[in-house]
C-alpha positions as CSV (number, residue, x, y, z in Angstrom):
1,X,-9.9,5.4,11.1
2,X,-8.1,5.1,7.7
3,X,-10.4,7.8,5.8
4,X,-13.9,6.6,4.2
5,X,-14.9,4.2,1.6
6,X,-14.4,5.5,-1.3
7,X,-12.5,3.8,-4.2
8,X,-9.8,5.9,-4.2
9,X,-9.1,5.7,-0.4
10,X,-9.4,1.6,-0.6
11,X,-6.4,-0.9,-1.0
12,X,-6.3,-4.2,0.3
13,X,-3.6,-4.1,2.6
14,X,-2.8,-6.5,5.6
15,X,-3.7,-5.3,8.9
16,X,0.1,-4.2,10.1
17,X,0.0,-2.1,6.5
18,X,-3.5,-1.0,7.3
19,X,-2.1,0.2,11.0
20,X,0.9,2.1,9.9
21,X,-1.3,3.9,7.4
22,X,-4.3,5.6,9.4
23,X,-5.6,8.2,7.9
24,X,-2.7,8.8,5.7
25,X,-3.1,9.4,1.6
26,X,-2.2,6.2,-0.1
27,X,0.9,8.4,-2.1
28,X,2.0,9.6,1.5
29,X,2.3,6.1,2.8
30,X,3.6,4.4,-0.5
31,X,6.5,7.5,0.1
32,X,7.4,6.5,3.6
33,X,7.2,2.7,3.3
34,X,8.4,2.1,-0.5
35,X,8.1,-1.6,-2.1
36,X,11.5,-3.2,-1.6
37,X,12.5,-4.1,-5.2
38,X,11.3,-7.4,-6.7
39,X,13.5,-9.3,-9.4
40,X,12.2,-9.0,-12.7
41,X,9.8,-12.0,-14.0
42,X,11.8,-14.6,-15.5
43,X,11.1,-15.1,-19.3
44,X,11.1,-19.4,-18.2
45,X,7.7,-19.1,-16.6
């Protein structure tokens, strides 16, 4: 499940992320379940 072990194929990814993915390419899934947009880092850190 989820394709082999190479480097390319690896991504840490929670186990509900690691679920939805199967055997899907990492670009595939990243295309179907996009990052929801982050605010930008604040200059005061």
């Amino acid at each position: 499940m989820g394709g082999d072990n190479s480097l390319d194929n690896l991504a840490p990814a929670h186990r509900r992320c690691n679920s939805s993915r199967g055997a899907m390419p990492l670009d595939e899934w990243r295309k179907r379940y996009p990052l929801p947009n982050r605010a930008p880092p604040s200059r005061d850190w």
